[in-house]
C-alpha positions as CSV (number, residue, x, y, z in Angstrom):
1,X,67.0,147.5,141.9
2,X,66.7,143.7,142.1
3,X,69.8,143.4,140.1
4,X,71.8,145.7,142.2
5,X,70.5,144.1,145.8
6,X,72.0,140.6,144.1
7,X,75.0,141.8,142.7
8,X,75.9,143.1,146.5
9,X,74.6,139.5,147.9
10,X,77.1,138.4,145.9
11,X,79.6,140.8,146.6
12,X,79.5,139.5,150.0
13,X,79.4,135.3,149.6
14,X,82.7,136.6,147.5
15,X,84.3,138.5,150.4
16,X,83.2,135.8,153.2
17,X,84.7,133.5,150.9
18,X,87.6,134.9,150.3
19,X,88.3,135.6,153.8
20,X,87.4,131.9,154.8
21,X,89.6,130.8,151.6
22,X,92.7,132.3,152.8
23,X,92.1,132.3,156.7
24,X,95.6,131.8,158.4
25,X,95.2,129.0,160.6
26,X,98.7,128.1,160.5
27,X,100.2,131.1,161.7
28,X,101.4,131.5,165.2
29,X,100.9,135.0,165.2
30,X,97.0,134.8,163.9
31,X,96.5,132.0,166.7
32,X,98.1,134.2,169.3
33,X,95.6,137.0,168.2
34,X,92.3,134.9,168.4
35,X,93.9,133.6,171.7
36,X,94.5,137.6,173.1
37,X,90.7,138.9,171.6
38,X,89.4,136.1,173.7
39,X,91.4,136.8,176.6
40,X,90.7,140.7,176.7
41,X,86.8,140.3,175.6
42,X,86.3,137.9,179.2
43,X,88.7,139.9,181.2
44,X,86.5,143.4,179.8
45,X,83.2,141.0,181.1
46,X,84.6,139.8,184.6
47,X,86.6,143.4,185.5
48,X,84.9,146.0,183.7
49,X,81.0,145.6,182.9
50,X,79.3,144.5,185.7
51,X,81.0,147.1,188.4
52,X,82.0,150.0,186.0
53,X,79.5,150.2,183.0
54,X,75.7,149.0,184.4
55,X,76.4,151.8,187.5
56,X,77.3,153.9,184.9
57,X,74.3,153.3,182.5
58,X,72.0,154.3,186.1
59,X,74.2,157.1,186.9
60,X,73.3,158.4,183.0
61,X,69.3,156.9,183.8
62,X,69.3,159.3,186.5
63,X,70.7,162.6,184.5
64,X,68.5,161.7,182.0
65,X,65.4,162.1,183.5
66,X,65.7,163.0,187.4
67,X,68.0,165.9,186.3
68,X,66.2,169.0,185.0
69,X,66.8,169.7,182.0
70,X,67.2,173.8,183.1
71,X,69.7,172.7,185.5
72,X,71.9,170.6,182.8
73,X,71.4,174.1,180.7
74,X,72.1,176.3,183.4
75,X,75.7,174.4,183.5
76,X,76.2,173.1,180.1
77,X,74.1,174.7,178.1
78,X,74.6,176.9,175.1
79,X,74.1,179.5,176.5
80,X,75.5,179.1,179.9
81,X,78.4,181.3,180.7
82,X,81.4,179.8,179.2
83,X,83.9,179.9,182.2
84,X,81.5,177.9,184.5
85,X,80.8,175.8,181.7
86,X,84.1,174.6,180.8
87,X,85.5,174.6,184.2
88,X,82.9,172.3,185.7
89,X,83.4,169.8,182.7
90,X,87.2,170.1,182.8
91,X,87.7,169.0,186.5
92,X,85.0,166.6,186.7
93,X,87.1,163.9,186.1
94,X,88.3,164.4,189.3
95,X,85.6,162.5,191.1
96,X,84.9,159.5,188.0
97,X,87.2,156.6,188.3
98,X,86.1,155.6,184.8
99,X,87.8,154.7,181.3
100,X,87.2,155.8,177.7
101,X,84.1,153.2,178.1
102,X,82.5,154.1,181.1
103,X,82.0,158.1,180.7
104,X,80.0,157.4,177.3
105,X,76.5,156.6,178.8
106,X,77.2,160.3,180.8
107,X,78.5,162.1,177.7
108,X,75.3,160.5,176.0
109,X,72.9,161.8,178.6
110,X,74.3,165.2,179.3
111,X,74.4,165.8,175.1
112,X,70.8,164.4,174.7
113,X,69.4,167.2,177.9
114,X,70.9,169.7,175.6
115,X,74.7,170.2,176.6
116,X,76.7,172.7,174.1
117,X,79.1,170.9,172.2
118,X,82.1,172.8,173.6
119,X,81.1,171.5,177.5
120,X,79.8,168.2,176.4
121,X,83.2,167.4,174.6
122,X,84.9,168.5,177.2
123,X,83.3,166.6,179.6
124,X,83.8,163.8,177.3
125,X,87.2,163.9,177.1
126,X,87.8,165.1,181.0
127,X,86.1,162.2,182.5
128,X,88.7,159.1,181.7
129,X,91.9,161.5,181.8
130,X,92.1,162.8,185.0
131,X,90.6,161.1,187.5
132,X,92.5,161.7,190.6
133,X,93.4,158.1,191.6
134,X,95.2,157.6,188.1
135,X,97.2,160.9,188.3
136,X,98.2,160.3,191.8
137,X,99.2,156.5,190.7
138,X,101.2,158.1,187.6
139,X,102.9,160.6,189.9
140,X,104.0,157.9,192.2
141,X,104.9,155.2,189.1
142,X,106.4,157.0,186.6
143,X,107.8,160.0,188.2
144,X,106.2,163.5,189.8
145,X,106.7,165.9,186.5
146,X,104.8,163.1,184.4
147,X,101.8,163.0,187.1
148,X,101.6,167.3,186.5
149,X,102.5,166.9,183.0
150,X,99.5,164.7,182.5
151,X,97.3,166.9,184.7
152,X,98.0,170.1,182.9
153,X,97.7,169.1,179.7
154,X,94.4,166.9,180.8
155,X,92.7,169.5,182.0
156,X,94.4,171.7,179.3
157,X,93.2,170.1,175.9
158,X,89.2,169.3,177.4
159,X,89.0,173.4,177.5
160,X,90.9,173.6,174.3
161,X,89.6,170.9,172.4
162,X,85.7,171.9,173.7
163,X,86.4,175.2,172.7
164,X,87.8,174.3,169.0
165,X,84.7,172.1,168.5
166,X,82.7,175.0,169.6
167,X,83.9,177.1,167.0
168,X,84.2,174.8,163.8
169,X,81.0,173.7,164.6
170,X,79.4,177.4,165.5
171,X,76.4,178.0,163.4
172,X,74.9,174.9,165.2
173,X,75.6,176.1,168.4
174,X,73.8,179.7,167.3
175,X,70.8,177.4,166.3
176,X,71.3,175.3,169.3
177,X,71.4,178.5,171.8
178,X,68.3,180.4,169.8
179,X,66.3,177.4,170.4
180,X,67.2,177.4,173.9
181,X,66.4,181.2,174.8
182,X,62.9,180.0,173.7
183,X,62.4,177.1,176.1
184,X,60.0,176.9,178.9
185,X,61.1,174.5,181.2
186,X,58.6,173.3,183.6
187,X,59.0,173.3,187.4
188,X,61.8,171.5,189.3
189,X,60.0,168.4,190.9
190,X,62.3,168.0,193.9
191,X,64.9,170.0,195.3
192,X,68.2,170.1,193.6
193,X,69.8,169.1,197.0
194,X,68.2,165.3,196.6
195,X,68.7,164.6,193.0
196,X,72.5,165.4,193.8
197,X,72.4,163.0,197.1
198,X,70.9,160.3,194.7
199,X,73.2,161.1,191.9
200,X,76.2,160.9,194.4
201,X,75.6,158.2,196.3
202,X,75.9,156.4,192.7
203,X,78.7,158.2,191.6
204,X,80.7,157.0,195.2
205,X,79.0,153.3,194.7
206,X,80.8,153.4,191.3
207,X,84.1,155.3,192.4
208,X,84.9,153.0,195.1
209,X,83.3,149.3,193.5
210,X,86.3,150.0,191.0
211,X,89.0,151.5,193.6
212,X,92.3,150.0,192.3
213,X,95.1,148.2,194.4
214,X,97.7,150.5,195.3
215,X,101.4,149.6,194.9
216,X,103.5,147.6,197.5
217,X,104.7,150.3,198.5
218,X,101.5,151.8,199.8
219,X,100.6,149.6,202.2
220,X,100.7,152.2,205.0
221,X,98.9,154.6,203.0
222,X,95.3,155.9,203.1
223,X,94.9,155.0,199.5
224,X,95.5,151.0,200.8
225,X,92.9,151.4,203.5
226,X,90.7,152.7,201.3
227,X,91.2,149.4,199.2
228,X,91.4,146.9,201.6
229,X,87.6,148.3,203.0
230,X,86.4,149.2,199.7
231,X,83.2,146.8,200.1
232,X,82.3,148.0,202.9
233,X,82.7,151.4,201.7
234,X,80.7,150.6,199.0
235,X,78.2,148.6,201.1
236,X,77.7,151.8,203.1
237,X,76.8,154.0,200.1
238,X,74.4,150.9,198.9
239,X,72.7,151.7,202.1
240,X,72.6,155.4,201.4
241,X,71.2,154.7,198.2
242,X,68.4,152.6,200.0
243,X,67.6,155.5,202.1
244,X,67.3,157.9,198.9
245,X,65.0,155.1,197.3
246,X,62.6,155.3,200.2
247,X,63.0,158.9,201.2
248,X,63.6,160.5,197.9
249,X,62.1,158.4,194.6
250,X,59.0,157.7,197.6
251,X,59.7,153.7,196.3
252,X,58.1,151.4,199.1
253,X,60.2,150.9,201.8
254,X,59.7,146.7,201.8
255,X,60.5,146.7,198.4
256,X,63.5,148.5,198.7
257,X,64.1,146.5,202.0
258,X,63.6,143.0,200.2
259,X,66.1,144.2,197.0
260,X,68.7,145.4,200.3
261,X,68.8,141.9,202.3
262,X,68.9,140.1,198.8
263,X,71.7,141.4,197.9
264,X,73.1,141.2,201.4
265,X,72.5,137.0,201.3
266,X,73.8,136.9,197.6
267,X,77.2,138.8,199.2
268,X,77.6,136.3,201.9
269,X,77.2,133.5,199.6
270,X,79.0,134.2,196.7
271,X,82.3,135.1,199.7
272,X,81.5,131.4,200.8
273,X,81.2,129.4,197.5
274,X,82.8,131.3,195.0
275,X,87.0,130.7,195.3
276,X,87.9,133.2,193.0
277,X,88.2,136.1,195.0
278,X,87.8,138.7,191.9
279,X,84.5,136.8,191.1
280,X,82.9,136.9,194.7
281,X,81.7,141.3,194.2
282,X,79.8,140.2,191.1
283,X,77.3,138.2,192.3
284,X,76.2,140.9,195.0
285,X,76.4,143.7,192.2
286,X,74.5,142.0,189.7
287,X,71.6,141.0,192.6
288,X,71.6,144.4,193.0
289,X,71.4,146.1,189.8
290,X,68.5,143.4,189.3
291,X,66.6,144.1,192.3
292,X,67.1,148.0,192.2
293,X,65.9,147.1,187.9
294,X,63.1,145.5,189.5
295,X,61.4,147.8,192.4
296,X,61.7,150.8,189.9
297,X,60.0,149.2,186.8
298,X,57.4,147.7,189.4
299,X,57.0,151.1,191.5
300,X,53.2,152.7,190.4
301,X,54.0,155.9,192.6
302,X,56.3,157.4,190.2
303,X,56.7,157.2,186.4
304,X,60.4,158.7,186.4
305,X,60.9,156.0,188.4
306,X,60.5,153.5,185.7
307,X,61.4,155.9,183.3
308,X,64.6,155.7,184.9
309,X,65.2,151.8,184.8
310,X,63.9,152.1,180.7
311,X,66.1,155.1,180.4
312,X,69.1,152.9,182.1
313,X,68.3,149.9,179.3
314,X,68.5,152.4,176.2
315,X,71.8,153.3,177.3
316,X,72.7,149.7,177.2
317,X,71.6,149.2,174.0
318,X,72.5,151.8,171.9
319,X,76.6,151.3,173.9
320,X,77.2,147.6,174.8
321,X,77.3,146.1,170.8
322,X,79.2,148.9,169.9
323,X,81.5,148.6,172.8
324,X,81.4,144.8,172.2
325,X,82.6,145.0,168.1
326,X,85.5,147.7,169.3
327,X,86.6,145.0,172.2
328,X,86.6,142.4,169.7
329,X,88.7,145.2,167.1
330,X,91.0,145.7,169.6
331,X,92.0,142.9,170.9
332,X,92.8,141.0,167.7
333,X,94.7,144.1,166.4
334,X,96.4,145.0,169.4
335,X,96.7,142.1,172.0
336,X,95.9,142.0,175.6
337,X,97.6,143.5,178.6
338,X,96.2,143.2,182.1
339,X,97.4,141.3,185.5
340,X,100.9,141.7,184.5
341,X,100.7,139.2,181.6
342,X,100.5,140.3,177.8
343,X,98.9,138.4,174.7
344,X,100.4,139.9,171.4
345,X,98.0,141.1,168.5
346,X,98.5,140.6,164.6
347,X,100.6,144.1,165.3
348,X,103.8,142.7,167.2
349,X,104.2,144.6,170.4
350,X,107.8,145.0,169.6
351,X,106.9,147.1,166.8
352,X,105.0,149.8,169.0
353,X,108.1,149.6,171.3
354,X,110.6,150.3,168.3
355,X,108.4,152.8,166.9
356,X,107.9,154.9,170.0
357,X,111.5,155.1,170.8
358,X,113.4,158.8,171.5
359,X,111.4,162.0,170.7
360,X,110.7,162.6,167.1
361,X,107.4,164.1,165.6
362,X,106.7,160.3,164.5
363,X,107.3,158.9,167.4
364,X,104.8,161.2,169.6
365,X,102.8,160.7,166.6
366,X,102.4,156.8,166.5
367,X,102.3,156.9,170.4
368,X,99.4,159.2,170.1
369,X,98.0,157.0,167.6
370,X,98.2,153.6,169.2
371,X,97.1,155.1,172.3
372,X,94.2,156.6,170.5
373,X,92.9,153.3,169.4
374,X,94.0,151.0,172.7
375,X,91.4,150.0,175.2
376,X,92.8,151.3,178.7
377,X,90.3,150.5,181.4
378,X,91.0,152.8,184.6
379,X,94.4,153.1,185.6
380,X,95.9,150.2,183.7
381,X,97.5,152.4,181.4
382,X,100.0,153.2,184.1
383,X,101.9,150.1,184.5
384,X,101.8,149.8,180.9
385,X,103.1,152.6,180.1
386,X,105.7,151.4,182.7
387,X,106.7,148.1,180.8
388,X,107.0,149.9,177.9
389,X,109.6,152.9,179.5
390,X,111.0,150.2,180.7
391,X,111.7,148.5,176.9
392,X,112.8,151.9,175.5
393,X,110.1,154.0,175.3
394,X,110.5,158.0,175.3
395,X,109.2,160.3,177.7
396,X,107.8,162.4,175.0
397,X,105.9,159.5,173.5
398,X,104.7,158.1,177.0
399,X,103.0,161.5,177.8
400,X,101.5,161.8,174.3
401,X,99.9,158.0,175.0
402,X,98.8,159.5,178.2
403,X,97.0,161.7,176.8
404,X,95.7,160.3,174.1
405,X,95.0,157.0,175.6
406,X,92.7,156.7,178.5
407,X,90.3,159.1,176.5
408,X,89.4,157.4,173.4
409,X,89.7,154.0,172.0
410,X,88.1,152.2,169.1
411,X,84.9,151.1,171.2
412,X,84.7,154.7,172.5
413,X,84.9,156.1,168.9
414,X,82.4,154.1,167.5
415,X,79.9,154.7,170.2
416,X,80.8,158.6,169.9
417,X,80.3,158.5,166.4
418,X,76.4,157.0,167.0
419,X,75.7,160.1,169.0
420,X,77.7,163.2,167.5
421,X,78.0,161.6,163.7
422,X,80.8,160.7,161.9
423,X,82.0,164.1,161.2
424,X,81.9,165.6,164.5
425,X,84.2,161.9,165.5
426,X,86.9,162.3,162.9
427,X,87.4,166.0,164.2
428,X,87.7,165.2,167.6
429,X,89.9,162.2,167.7
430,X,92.1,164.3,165.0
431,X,92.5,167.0,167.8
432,X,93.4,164.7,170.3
433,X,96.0,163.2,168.3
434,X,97.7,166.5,167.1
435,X,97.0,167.8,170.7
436,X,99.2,164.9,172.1
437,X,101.6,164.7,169.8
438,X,102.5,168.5,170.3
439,X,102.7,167.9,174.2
440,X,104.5,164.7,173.8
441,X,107.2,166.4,171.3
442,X,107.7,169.9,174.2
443,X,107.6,167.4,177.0
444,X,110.4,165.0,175.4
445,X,112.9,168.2,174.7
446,X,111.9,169.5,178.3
447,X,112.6,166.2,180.3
């Protein structure tokens, strides 16, 4: 045994060697790589952790344990009935503005309560690819068929691909669903009415801290109003979720009135110090994520109230490294694209471009491919999808990145693989890929 553990020391001085050894310093390319994972690892810190992924880590806290368990199994359950089960996980989406990133700490939560595999992956998959401000945004950018192209076949391969899953995987379900039938769940502790105000009011908090800039050319539009008065949209709903602390979790109401003004004082002066504008909403949302952190794991009325806060910080654990190594994968593979600019990966971005041209099987294929492993966060796959029309890209291969895009990347597989296995991964992402190549290859003949 000592022999073997040395050998594979040894085994690895060789390999770090080796890759030290021959470490292309000199190449443009390589440098340009190091210089685009660095880029999209602090643009993913400054755009997308602090407003899309800690609300989402409390938004999982909260179906985790305020949640009952019978209501997560009356919806998702094994043995809920299949129609309600599917079609509340397939249109879901609708009301998350999240990526591939952000729905993991949900998919976790609902799986862990005792979701069926079908719904879960459905859910999973739902979630990123149809929120409604990036088919409306897609509509509007790259034409109206491609907006219900993408909607259809979103909501389309969730059932489809939930359903497959459901089948290949069926004698665990049958296991799953016995063991179900034979639970006693206890009592629901509160109405169902005010766990879904809490869980809402953090849903809206995380829908509208993240609402997108709409196009020039909606200035007049509802969707730009929206934007321009986001924060105080958002402040609103903080306020809401004050009022559910006190009235709801029964958390004292100066504790909850400190953590409010806090983050009030942190808003006004981060807005006078801080000149970068994109900066100024993180001070305020970190003061308070720390604050509402704080009164909970403090609060002795309650233990789901800390239980919520730990709950929250397991999320975070078990998904930010993961999340972290795929950010890191991705960016030195595959470049960064964000604000209009674009840092090219060791894989030259004119090679997607050439290789995603007209409407062939490979062409949908490798579109589905790339798009499978690309980090999109919400909505940015839109005007990248544009740039890339623009530089000869097929319609075929554009829906099949669509599709296959904004629902997985390489952080989001390896964090899918920690909770459904390596197996269970490989299948999915394979039926997402064949899925989107199919819809790419009928879409390109169609349009």
């Amino acid at each position: 045994m000592e022999t073997k553990k040395e050998i594979k020391i040894l085994i690895w001085i060789a390999i770090i060697f080796g890759v030290a050894f021959f470490l292309p310093i000199e190449s443009a390319r390589f440098n340009t790589a190091i210089e685009a994972t660095f880029d999209l690892v602090k643009w993913y810190a400054r755009e997308h952790v602090i407003l899309c992924l800690l609300p989402a880590f409390f938004i999982a806290g909260v179906i985790s344990i305020f949640v009952s368990q019978g209501a997560v199994l009356r919806y998702f359950g094994a043995n809920a009935k299949k129609w309600l089960a599917y079609t509340v996980a397939a249109v879901s989406g609708t009301i998350l503005a999240v990526c591939s990133c952000t729905i993991l700490p949900l998919f976790s939560s609902i799986h862990k309560r005792g979701a069926g595999l079908g719904p879960a992956i459905a859910f999973l998959y739902s979630g990123p690819a149809i929120n409604i401000l990036a088919i409306i945004l897609t509509a509007r950018i790259l034409g109206f068929e491609m907006g219900v192209a993408r909607t259809i076949g979103a909501v389309f391969f969730s059932v489809i691909i939930g359903l497959i899953m459901s089948f290949i995987y069926r004698k665990e379900e049958k296991t799953k669903k016995e063991e179900q039938m034979n639970i006693q769940l206890p009592p629901e502790k509160r109405p169902i009415w005010q766990t879904s105000f809490h869980f809402f009011t953090l849903v809206l908090i995380l829908v509208f801290a993240n609402w997108g800039k709409p196009g020039v050319d909606d200035v007049s539009s509802a969707w730009y109003y929206l934007w321009a008065y986001k924060w105080y949209i958002t402040g609103f709903f903080g306020l809401l979720l004050g009022y559910s602390l006190i009235r709801i979790l029964k958390i004292k109401w100066q504790w909850v009135l400190t953590a409010v003004v806090a983050t009030a004082v942190s808003a006004l002066l981060s807005s006078n110090f801080i000149d970068n504008a994109k900066l100024v909403p993180l001070v305020p949302m970190m003061v308070g994520i720390a604050s509402l952190a704080i009164i909970t794991l403090k609060d002795k009325q309650d233990d789901e109230n800390r239980e919520w806060t730990i709950s929250s910080w397991g999320f975070a654990k078990q998904i930010l490294p993961l999340l972290a190594i795929g950010v890191v994968t991705a960016g030195f593979l595959l470049g960064s694209t964000h604000d209009g600019q674009t840092i090219a990966g060791v894989i030259p971005n004119e090679w997607i471009q050439w290789l995603v041209g007209g409407n062939s099987i490979f062409s949908n294929f490798f579109a589905s491919i790339v798009g499978t492993f690309m980090y999109f966060a919400t909505l940015t796959e839109v005007p990248i999808l544009q740039g890339l029309i623009a530089s000869g890209m097929g319609k075929g291969p554009a829906l099949a990145l669509l599709l296959a895009g904004p629902s997985l990347s390489l952080p989001n597989m390896l964090v899918i693989r920690g909770v459904l296995g390596t197996q269970k991964t490989v299948v999915y992402v394979s039926l997402v890929v064949v899925m989107a190549t199919i819809s790419g290859l009928i879409y390109g003949s169609l349009f």
